[in-house]
Structures are given as C-alpha cells and as structure tokens.
MIVEX-411454 format. One record per residue (C-alpha): x, y, z; residue in one letter; residue number from 1. Coordinates in pm, whole numbers. Layout:
<vexvos>
      u      v      w rest  nr
      X      Y      Z    a NUM
...
</vexvos>
This chain:
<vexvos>
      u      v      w rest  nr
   1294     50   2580    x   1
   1533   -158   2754    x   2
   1668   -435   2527    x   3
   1863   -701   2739    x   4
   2096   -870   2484    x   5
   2182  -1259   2584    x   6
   2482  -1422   2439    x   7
   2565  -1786   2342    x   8
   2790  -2079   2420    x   9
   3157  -1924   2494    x  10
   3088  -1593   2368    x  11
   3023  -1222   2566    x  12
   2829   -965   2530    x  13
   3047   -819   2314    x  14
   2899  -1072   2067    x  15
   2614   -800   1980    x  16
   2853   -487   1948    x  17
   2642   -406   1580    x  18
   2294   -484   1690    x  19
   2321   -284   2049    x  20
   2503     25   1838    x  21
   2203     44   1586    x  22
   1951      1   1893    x  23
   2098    258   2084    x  24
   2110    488   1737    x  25
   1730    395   1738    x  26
   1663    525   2096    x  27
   1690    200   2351    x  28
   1892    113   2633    x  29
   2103   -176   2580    x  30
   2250   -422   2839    x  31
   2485   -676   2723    x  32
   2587   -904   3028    x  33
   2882  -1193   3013    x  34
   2695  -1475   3197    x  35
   2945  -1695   3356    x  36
   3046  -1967   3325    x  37
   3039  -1902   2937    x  38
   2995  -2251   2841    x  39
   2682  -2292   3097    x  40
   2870  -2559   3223    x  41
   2684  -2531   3547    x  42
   2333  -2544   3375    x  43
   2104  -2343   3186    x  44
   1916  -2277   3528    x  45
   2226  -2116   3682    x  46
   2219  -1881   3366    x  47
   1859  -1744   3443    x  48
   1947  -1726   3760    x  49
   2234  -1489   3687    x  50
   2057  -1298   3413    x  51
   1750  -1280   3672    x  52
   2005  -1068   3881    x  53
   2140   -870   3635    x  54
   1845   -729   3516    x  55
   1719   -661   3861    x  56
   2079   -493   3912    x  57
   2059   -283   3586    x  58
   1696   -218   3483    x  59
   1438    -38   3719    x  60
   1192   -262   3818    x  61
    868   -256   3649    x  62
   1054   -100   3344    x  63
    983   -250   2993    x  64
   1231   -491   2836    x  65
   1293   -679   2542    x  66
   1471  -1004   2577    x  67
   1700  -1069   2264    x  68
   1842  -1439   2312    x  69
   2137  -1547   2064    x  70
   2168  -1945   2047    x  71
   2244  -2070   2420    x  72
   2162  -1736   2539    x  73
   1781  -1795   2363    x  74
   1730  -2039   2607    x  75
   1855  -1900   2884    x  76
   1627  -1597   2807    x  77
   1352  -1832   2758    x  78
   1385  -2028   3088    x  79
   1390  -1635   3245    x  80
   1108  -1560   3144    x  81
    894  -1874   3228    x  82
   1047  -1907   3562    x  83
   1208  -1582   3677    x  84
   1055  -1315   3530    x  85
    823  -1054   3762    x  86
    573  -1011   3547    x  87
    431   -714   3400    x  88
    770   -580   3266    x  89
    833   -841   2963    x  90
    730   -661   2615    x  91
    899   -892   2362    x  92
   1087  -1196   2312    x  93
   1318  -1225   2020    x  94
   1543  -1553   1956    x  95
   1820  -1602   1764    x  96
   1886  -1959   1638    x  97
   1774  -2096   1928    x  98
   1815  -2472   1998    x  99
   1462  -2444   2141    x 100
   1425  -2853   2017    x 101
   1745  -2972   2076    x 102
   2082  -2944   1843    x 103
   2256  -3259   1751    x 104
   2599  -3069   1763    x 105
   2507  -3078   2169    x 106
   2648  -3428   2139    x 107
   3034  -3262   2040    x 108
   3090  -3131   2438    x 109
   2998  -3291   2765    x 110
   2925  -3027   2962    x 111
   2581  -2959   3155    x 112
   2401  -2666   2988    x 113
   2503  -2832   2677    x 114
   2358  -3129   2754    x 115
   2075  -2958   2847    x 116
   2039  -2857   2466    x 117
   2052  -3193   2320    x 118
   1708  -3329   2122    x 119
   1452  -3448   2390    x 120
   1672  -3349   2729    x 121
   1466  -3311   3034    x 122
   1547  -2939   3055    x 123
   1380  -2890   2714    x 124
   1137  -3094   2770    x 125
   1000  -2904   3079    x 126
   1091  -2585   2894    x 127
    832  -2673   2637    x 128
    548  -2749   2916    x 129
    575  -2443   3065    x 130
    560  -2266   2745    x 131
    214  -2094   2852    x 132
    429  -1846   3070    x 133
    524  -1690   2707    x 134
     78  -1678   2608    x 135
     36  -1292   2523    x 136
    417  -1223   2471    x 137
    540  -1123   2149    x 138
    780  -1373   2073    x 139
    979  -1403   1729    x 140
   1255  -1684   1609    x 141
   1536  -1656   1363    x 142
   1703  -1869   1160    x 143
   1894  -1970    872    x 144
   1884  -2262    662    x 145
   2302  -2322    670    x 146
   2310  -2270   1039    x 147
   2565  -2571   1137    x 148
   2556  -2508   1511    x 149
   2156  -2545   1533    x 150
   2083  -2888   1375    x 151
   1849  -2926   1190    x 152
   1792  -2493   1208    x 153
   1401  -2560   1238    x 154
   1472  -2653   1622    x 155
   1476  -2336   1714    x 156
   1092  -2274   1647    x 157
    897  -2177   1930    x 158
    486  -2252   1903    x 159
    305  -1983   1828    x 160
    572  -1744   1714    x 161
    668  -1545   1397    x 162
    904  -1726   1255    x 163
   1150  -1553   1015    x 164
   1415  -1776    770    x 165
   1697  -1554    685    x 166
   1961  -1618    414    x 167
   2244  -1571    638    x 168
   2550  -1796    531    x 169
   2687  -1874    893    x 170
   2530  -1909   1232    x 171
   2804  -1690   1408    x 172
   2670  -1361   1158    x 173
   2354  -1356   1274    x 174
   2327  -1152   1521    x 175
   2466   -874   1340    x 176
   2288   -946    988    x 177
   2152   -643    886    x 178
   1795   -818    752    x 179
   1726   -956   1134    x 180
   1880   -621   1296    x 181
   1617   -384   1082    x 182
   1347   -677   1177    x 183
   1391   -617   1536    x 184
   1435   -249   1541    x 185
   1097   -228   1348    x 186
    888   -483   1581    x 187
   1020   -250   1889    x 188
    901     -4   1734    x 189
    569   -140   1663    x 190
    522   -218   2030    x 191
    623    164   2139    x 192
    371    253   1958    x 193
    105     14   2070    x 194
     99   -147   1718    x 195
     25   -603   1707    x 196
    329   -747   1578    x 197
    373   -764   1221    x 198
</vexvos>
C-alpha cells in the first residue's frame, strides 16, 4: 500500500526515517514529503493544498493510501482528506498526537497555521463539521499522557476513532516508538487483507 507520511511543525520528512524503514521492510511504498513553509505559516489550507499535489505527483491515481499525520501534519492530513481528497483511494487514517481540539502551546508562536491549532479556532472548528467526510474511514489517534506539545494530549481525539494511549515519555519519540510503529503495521495489514480494524 502506499503510506503517505505527514510531518509536523518545523520538521521534514525525514522526521519518520524508523517508521517508513519498517513499512517498507513490511512491503509498502512510503512517501515522506517536506511541506513548505515548515511552520505552516501560510495556513493549514496551503498545506493540503501542497500535500493534495504531491500525492497526485507521486501516487497513481486511484491507488490505495494510508495517510499517517504526525502533530501539525495530522491536521493537515485531516483537512486533505475532508476537502481534497478524490475519493475512492483513502484506506486509512492514522494520527499522531494530533491537536485535533486545539493545543494551548499554539499560544507560544504567532504564526497562521499555528493559530489555526489553538482551542476553538475557526479552522478547527469547521474541521470538526465536516468530520462526516472521514464516515467509513478507518481512522486511529495516538497519544501519550506526557505529551507537552499537545495540551491537554486528549485533544487529539477524533469522534469515532480507535483511540490508543501510549506510554511514550516525549512527544518528539512518537513517531518512531516501536508500540505505535507495530500498531500501524498490523492495522495495514488488517485492511490488505480485508479484515475490520481491530
């Protein structure tokens, strides 16, 4: 399958260098674009509007893909695929420590996409009404209880998903914490083989 890996605020794609390694040991395609500008300074929409070309650019249309959002980059994967996706192709969303409620470190920078992530923005706020673009799609959050970045770390649920809590000490290790890389690996390979989400 084609996993498209989305990275936070001021990081690249680099970011997931463990997690696309034991994908691509398992079998998928990774793609692990640098979205610029890195700090979404000019909006989460510009983001998905980027990523939106990207994947057209990189993955053959009507081919399946997994979206795998990290912080920032979970919303910017969200918004893609309640406003930009062609539908059909989506198989799974998975988010990592999303903000998908609002972080009250989004008050710490003054910039636009992060703005955009503070509790009870507009953006999120229409984000959240259009949440029945996601109806039917797997969709699974992450998070850990010490996550400093993501405040408070329940934010980042998403109704109706499967929520997992993992005991990892920092929000940066996440991504690459082996309990939510063996999590992912098995739920795409539940959906290969035409299995419900466990």
């Amino acid at each position: 399958m084609n996993v498209v890996l989305v990275h936070g605020f001021g990081d690249t794609g680099r970011l997931f260098r463990r997690l696309w390694l034991d994908l691509e040991a398992r079998g998928h395609l990774c793609h692990a674009p640098t979205l610029r500008p890195r700090d979404g300074g000019l909006g989460m929409e510009d983001l998905s509007g980027k990523l939106a070309s990207f994947i057209r650019a990189n993955v053959p249309r009507g081919a399946p893909v997994a979206l795998v959002g990290f912080s920032m980059g979970a919303i910017v994967a969200r918004h893609y695929l309640q406003a930009r996706l062609d539908a059909g192709s989506a198989r799974a969303f998975f988010s990592i420590a999303g903000p998908h409620r609002g972080t009250i470190s989004a008050y710490l920078h003054g910039g636009v996409g992060v703005r955009q992530m503070r509790p009870g923005s507009a953006f999120l706020r229409d984000l959240e009404a259009g949440a029945g673009a996601l109806r039917g799609l797997p969709v699974f959050t992450y998070r850990t209880p010490f996550d400093l970045m993501v405040v408070p770390s329940r934010s980042s649920r998403i109704a109706s998903a499967h929520e997992r809590v993992l005991w990892c000490p920092f929000h940066s290790m996440l991504p690459g914490h082996r309990p939510l890389m063996d999590h992912i690996a098995g739920e795409l390979a539940r959906l290969e083989a035409g299995v419900r989400p466990g």
